[in-house]
C-alpha positions as CSV (number, residue, x, y, z in Angstrom):
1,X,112.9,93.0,74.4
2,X,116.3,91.7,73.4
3,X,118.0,92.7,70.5
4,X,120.4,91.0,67.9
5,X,123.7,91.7,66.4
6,X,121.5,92.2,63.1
7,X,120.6,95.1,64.1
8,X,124.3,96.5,63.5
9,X,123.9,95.2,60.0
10,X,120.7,97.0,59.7
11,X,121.4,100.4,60.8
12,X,124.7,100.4,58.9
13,X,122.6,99.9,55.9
14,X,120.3,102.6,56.9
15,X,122.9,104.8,57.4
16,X,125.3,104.3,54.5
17,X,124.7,106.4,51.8
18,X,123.1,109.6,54.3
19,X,125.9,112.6,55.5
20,X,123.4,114.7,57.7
21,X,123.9,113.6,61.3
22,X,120.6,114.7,62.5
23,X,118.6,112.2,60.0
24,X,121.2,109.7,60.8
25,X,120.9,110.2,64.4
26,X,117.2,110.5,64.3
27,X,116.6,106.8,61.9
28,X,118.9,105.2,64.4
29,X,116.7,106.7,67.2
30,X,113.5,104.9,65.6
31,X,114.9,101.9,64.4
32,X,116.4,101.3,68.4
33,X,112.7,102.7,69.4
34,X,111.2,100.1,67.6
35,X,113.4,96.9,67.4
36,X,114.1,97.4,71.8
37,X,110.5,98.1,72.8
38,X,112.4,101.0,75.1
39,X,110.7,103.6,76.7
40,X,112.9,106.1,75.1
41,X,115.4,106.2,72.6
42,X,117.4,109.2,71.6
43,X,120.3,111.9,71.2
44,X,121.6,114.8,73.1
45,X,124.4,117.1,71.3
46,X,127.1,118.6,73.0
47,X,126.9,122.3,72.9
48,X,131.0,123.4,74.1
49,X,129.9,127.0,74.0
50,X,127.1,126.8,77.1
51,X,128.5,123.6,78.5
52,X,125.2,121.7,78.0
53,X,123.6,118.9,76.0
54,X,120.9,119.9,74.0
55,X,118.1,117.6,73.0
56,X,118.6,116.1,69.3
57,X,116.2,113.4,67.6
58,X,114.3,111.1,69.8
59,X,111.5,108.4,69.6
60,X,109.4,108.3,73.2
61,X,107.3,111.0,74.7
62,X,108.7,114.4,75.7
63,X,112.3,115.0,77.2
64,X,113.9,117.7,78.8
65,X,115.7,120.1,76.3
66,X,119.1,121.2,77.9
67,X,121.2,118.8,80.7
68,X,124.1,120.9,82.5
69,X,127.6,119.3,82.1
70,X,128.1,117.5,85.9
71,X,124.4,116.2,86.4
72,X,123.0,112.8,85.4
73,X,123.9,110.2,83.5
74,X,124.2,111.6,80.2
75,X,126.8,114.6,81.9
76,X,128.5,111.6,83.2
77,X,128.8,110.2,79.9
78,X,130.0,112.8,78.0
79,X,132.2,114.3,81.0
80,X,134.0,110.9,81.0
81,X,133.9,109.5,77.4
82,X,132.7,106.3,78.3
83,X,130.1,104.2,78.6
84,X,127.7,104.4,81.6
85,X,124.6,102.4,82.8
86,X,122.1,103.0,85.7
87,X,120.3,100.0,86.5
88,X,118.2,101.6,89.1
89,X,118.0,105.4,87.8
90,X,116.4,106.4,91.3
91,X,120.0,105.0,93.0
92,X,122.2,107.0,90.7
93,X,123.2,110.6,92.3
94,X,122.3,113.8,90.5
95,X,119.8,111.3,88.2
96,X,117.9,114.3,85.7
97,X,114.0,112.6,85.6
98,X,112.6,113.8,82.7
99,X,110.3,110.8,82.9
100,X,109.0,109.2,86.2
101,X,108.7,106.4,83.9
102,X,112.4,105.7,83.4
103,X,113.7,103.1,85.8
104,X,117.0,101.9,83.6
105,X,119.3,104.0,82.0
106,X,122.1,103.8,79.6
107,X,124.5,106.1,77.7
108,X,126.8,105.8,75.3
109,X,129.5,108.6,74.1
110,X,129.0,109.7,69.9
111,X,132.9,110.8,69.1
112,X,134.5,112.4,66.7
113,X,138.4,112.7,66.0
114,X,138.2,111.2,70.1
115,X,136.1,113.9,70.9
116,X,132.3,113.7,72.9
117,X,129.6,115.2,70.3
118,X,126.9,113.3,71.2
119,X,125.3,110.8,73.3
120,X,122.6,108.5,73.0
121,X,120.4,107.6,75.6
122,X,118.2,104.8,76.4
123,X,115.5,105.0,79.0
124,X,113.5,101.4,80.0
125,X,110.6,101.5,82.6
126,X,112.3,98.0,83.4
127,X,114.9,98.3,86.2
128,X,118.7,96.5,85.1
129,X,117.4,96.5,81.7
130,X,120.4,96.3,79.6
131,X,122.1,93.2,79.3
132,X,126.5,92.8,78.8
133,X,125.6,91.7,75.3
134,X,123.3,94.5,74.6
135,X,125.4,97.2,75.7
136,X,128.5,95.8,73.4
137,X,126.2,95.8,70.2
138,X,124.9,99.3,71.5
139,X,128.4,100.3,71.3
140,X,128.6,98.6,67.6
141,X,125.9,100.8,66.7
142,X,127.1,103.9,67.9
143,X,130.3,103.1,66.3
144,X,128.9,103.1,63.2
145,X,127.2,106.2,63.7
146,X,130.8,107.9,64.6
147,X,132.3,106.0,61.0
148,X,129.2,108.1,59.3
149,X,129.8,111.6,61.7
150,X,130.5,114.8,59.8
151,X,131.8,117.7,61.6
């Protein structure tokens, strides 16, 4: 299901006047659930101190907890700040299936003060999934997540 540039708008508003991160992370995380029709939607948190990313709110079914730093395409993500999609998860090397559903992938770096905190992942069961257009206002989105991030 496509999505709009409205939906920048929307999750700006959603976000504006909230400081925690989690319920910021975890409204965004439903709202993109929702409005995308993806399989799942969600957040994984860097953790510096064991080198992992550890699971943070989601909307879908069950996800692994902890991804090592150097496997998959959220590790590749956060290892090199930037954006990443897998068209055809099954293609991608060191791919982390936590759901045989997934076929599509993209992640896209949370920063703050230029540094990796977060990433948010999108899972579809549709392979090449996510569109140029999409992934820009993806990017809008999670930019305004970063304007709202408190450290």
């Amino acid at each position: 299901m496509p999505i709009s540039t409205d939906i920048t708008k929307e999750v700006e508003a959603l976000i504006a006047i909230e400081t925690s991160n989690v319920a910021n992370m975890a409204n965004i995380s439903a709202h993109l659930k929702d409005k995308g029709g993806w399989h799942w939607v969600g957040f994984y948190i860097v953790e510096e101190e064991s080198e992992e990313l550890v699971l943070g709110p989601f909307q879908g079914p069950i996800a692994c907890t902890r991804l090592k730093k150097g496997k998959g395409v959220c590790a590749k993500s956060w290892i090199d700040n930037a954006t990443v999609v897998a068209p055809n998860v099954h293609d991608f090397e060191g791919h982390v299936a936590c759901s045989s559903l997934s076929n599509s992938e993209l992640v896209i770096p949370v920063r703050s003060k230029g540094k990796v905190v977060a990433v948010i992942d999108i899972d579809s069961v549709e392979y090449d999934d996510f569109s140029t257009e999409q992934i820009r206002i993806l990017e809008e989105v999670v930019f305004k997540l970063e304007e709202r991030w408190v450290d």
